[in-house]
Structures are given as C-alpha cells and as structure tokens.
N, C-alpha and C positions, 0 to 999 in steps of 0.2 A: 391461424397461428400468429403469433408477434411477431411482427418481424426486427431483427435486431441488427445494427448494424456498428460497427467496429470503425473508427477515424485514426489511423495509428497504430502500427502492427509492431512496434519494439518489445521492449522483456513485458513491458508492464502488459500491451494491449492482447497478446501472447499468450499471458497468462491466463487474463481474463476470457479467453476465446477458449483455451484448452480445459482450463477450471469449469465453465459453465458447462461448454459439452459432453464433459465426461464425469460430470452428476448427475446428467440430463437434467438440467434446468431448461435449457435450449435443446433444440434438434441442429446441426451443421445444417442443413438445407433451408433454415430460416434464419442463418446468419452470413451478412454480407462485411468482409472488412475491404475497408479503400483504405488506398496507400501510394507513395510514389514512387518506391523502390521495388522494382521486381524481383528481389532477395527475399523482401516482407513476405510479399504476396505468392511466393513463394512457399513460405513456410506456411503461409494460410492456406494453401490449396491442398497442400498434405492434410491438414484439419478437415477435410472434404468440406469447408465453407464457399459459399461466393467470394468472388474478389472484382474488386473494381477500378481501375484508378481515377473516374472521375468524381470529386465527392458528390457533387449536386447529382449526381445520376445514381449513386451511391446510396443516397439519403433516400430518395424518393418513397414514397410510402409508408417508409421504416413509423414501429411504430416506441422503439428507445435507442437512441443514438449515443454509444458511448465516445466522449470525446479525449483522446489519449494522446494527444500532440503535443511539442514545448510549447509551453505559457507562453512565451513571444510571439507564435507560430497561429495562435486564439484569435485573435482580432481579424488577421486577415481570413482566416477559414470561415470566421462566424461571418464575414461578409459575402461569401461565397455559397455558402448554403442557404442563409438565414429564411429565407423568402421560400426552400425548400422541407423545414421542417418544421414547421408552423403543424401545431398539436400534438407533436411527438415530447415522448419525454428526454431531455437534454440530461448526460449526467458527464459531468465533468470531472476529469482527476488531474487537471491542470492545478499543480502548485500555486498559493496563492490567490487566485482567483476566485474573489468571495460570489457569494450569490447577487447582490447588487450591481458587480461590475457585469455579470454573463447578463442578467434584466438590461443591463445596458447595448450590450453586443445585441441578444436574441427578439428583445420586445420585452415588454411590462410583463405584458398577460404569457411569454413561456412557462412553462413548466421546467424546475432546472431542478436538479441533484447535483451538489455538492460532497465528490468522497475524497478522503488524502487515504489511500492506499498504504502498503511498501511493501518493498523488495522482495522478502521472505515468500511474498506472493508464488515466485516462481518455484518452490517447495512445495507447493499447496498449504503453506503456513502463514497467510498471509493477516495483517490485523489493519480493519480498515474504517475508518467512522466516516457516518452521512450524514448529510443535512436537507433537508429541500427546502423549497420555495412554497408560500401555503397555497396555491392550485393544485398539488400533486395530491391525488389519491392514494386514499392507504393500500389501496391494490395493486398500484404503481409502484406503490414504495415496497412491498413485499417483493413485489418481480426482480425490484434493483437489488434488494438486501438478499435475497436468493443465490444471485448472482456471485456478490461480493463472499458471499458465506461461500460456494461451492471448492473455494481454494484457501478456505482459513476462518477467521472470524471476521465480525462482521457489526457496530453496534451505532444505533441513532444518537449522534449526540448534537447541541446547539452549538452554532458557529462562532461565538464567541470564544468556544473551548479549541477550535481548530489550531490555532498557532501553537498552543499546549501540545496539541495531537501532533501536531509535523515534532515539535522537540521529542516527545519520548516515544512513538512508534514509526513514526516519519522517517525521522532521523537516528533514532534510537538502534538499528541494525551498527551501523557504524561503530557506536561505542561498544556494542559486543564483538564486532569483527577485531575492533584494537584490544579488547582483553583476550581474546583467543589468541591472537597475535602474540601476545607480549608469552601468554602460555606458552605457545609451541618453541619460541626462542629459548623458554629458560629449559623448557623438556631436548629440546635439541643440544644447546650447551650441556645437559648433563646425559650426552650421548645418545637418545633417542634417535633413529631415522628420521626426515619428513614428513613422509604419510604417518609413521607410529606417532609425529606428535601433533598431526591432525589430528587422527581417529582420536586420539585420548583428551586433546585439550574440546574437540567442537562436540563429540560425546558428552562429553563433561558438564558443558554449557545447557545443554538440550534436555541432559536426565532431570537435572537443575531446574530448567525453566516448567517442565512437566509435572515434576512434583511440585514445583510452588501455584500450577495452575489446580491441581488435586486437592489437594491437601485443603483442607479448615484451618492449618495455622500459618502466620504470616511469616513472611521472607526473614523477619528478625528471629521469631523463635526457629526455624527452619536452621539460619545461620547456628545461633545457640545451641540446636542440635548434635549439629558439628562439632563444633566447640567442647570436647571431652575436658575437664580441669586435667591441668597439668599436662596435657597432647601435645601431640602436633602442630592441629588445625589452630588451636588458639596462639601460637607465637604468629603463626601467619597474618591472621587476623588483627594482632594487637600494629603489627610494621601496616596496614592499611589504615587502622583507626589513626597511629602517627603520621603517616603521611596525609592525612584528611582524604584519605579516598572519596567519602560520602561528599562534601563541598566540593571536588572538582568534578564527581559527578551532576550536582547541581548547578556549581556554576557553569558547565557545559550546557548542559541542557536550556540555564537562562538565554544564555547567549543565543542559542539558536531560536529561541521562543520570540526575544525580542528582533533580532533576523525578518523569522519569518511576517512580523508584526510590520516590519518597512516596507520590505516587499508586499503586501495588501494593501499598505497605502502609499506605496510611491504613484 
C-alpha cells in the first residue's frame, strides 16, 4: 500500500485527509499526519489516521508526503526532513512556492508537485491546479490528482498560469464571500432575519455557480437569461454595468495576480 503522509493538520491539511479517506483514495491506516499541536492531531486521530509529532520519523518510508505548513514554516522543515524523503513524492501547497525554489530546499533530482488549493476545499468543493517537476510519473501524478479530485476539482495546469490561479480560484472565495455579504446586508435591511438572508443570498450564489458549471452556455448569456426586457433583473444589472462592476472585478483580481507574482520572487 502507499504510504502517505500529512505535514500540517489545519483546514487545508484536514480536509485533504478527510476528502481522500472518505472516496477511498487512501485507507486511514496508510496515512500518517505530523503536527505539533496536540488539538491537530487530535482531530487526526478521530480520522482513525496515524499521528506523529516527529516529522523525520513521520516521513520515514512514506511513499507521498503532502506538505501543508506556512510558506515561511518550508525552509526550515525541508531541512529537517530532506535527507528523509529522498524518492518520495513531495507535493506542496505552500503559497508561492514555485517548483525551482522546493528543487532548491529538496535536491535537483526530487520529485515535487506543485498545487494552490482553496478553501472551499473544506465543503468537498474544492478547485485545485498542479504542476510537477519532469521526474514525476504519470502514475504519480494520477495518485495526487486522485486525491486533490476526492474533495472537488482538480486540473493540470503549467506554472506559469499559477499566479492567475491564486487570483481567481486561490483567492477568488473571498470576492464571493464579499458579494454574499453585501447580499445578506441589503436582504436584512429589508427585513430579513440572518440565517433567512444566509440561506437566500449563499443559495443563491451556489444554484448560480452550478448551472453555469452545467450548462453549454456562457455566464454572459446565462446573465442575459435573467435579464427579461423591461424586469426587474435588468435595472439591477444596468446600476452594476454603471458602477463598472466587471473592471473592479478585474482590477481586483490583477492586483492580487501581480501580488502573488512578488511573493515568487522575493
């Protein structure tokens, strides 16, 4: 059996541990997470996984080490194990962190996957892109993309697209959290309860995002749909075309694409 092992037990590493076990991608008895907080490894025990705190004792054998620690938190860990997981496959979801800098931490000749994740993850809706380093096998890379798929989507893309990737699905939760936001405020100003203007504004959001994942036609005619002449929906629509809705969605998004652009190379 593979053995797999867990570096970082928060939402992200959590999710990936409970997503994979309960598609059975993995069995719990061949997955080990280390961690240094006895809370973590706590919730990992409940998962019926190993738990360890020491990593290099952690690592030992493993035959894919997910690494799920802050980006700052990488250098010192890759020093601490490095010499311990020599032929395993390394997959990283440290922010940032391209595949040339982990070659740098891990050795030349590692095997590293590169995924930027998010949050939604812990829904099991999670949207996640990879990249590897060219020593990984494509039966390597299935085992990862397996994984990543067990809690949402899951797709290969090249690392030069990654900064794109942290802007619109990386980061991209946030900007729907602030338009559900602003929803529930105007459904509460016009008398709604709290919870009623959850369920209606984060429903709202989800029925939306599902049919535009279904559907053959694109988000514009989808919008157009809506849009009956002389409605409702189109006065709504015309106050976002005036306020440039679509440019502050963009230039958000830039802003964070060139962001994450610094942070790779600082």
């Amino acid at each position: 059996m593979s053995k797999l092992v867990i570096i970082g037990f928060g939402h992200m590493g959590s999710a990936i541990a409970a997503g994979a076990i309960g598609a059975g991608v993995v069995k719990a008895a061949d997955v080990t997470v280390a961690d240094a907080l006895e809370e973590n490894l706590g919730r990992a025990k409940a998962l019926g996984v190993n738990t360890c705190k020491d990593n290099r004792k952690a690592v030992s054998g493993a035959d894919t080490v997910i690494i799920a620690v802050k980006p700052n938190n990488l250098a010192a860990l890759a020093g601490e194990i490095c010499e311990s997981v020599k032929g395993a496959v390394i997959v990283s979801i440290c922010a940032g962190k391209r595949i040339e800098t982990l070659k740098e931490l891990f050795g030349e000749s590692a095997k590293i996957i590169r995924v930027m994740p998010n949050t939604p993850a812990l829904a099991g809706e999670g949207m996640a892109a990879l990249c590897r380093s060219e020593n990984v096998s494509d039966g390597e890379m299935e085992y990862v993309l397996g994984i990543f798929r067990s809690f949402g989507r899951a797709e290969m893309l090249g690392e030069e697209l990654f900064d794109a990737v942290t802007a619109v699905s990386g980061s991209g939760p946030a900007y729907v959290y602030a338009f559900i936001d602003a929803l529930m405020k105007y459904a509460a100003e016009s008398g709604m309860t709290y919870e009623q203007a959850k369920i209606f504004s984060a429903q709202t959001v989800l029925g939306a995002a599902k049919l535009a994942l279904m559907s053959k036609d694109s988000p514009q005619k989808l919008k157009e749909n809506v849009c009956s002449p002389g409605g409702t929906t189109i006065e709504a629509v015309k106050v976002l075309d005036e306020r440039g809705f679509e440019d502050i969605i963009r230039d958000a998004a830039k802003a964070c694409e060139e962001k994450s652009r610094k942070l790779a190379n600082a």
